[in-house]
C-alpha positions as CSV (number, residue, x, y, z in Angstrom):
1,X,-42.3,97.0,-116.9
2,X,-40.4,99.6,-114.2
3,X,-41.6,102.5,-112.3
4,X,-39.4,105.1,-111.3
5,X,-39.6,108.3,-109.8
6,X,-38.2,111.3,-111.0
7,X,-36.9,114.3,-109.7
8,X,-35.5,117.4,-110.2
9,X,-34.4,121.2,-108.5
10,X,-33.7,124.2,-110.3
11,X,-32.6,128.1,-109.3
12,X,-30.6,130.5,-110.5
13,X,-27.6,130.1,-107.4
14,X,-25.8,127.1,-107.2
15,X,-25.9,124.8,-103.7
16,X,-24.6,126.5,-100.5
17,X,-21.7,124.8,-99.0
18,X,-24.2,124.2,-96.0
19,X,-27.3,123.3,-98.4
20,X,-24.9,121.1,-100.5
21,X,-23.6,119.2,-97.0
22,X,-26.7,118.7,-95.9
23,X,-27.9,117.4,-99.4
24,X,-25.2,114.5,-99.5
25,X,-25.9,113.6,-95.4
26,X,-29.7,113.1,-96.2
27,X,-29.1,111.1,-99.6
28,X,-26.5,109.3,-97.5
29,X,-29.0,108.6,-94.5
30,X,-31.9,107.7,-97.0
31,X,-29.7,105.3,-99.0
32,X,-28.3,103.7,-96.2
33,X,-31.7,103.4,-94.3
34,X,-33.7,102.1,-97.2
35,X,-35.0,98.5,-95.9
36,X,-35.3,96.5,-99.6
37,X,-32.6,95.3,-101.7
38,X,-33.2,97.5,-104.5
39,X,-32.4,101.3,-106.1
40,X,-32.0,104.6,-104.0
41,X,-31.7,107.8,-104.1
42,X,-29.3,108.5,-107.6
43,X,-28.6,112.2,-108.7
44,X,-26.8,112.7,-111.5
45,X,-25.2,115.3,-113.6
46,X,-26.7,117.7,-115.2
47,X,-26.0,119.9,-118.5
48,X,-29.3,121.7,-117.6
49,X,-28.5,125.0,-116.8
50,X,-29.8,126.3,-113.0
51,X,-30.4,122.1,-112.2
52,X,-29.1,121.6,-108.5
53,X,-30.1,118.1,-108.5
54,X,-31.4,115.5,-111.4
55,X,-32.1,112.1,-110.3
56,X,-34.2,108.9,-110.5
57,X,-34.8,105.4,-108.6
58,X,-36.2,102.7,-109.9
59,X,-39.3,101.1,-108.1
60,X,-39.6,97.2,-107.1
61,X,-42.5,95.5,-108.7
62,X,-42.7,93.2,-105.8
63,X,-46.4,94.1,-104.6
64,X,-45.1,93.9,-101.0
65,X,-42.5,97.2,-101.5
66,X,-44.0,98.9,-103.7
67,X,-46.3,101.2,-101.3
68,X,-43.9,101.3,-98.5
69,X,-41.1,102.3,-101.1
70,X,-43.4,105.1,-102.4
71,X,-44.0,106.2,-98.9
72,X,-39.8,106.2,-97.8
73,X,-38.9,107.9,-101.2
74,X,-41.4,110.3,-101.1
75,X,-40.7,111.0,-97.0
76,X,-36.8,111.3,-98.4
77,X,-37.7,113.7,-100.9
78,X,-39.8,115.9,-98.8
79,X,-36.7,116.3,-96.5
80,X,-34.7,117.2,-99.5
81,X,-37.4,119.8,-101.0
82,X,-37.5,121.4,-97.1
83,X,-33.4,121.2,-97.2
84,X,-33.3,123.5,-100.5
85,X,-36.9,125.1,-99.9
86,X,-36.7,127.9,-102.7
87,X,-35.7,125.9,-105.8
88,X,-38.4,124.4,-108.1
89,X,-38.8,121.6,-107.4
90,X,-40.0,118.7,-109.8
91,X,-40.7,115.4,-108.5
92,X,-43.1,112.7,-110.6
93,X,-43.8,108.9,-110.8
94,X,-43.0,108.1,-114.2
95,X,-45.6,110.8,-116.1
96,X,-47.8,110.9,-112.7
97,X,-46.4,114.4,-110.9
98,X,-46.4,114.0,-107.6
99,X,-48.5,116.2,-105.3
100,X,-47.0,118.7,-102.8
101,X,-48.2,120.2,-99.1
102,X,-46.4,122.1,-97.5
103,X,-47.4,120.2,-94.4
104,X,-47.3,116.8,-95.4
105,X,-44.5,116.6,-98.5
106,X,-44.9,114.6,-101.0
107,X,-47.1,111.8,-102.0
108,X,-49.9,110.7,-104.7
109,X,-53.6,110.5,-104.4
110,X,-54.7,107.7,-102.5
111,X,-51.0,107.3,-101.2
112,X,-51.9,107.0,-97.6
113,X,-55.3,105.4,-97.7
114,X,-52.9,101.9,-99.1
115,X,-50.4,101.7,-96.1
């Protein structure tokens, strides 16, 4: 059985030519960065009107990354979210929506208290 996380941006303007550079450097850097041998960061396209980005990763079910991979996806999303701050944002764990703070990002409950 796979785990993957989902999400999703929507507003009525398109990316900013500076939004949408900064977009691709910090899926880049997050991709690149990732320490396991398994999925990233994937958008992909969408026929959803107003959707600025649509994506999913796959989770390893190796017990040893799955935490840590929670922790650097979610860290990587936050840093997306903050990059396009006033699009709605929709980011979940399979059926399990993430929670947001506008100090902390992302995460789910108990999250930290497992690192």
């Amino acid at each position: 059985m796979s785990t993957s996380l989902y999400y999703s941006a929507v507003r009525s303007t398109p990316l900013t030519d500076d939004e949408k550079a900064e977009v691709d450097r910090l899926i880049a850097v997050h991709n690149d960065e990732f320490p396991f041998d398994y999925e990233v960061l994937d958008l992909y396209p969408s026929d959803i009107p107003n959707t600025l980005l649509n994506g999913s990763t796959k989770i390893s079910s190796d017990p040893t990354e799955v935490i840590p991979s929670l922790v650097y996806w979610f860290n990587a999303l936050t840093e997306l979210r903050r990059a396009v701050p006033d699009a709605d944002w929709d980011v979940s764990l399979d059926d399990t929506p993430a929670d947001w703070d506008d100090n902390s990002g992302y995460s789910l409950p108990g999250l930290d208290d497992m690192q």
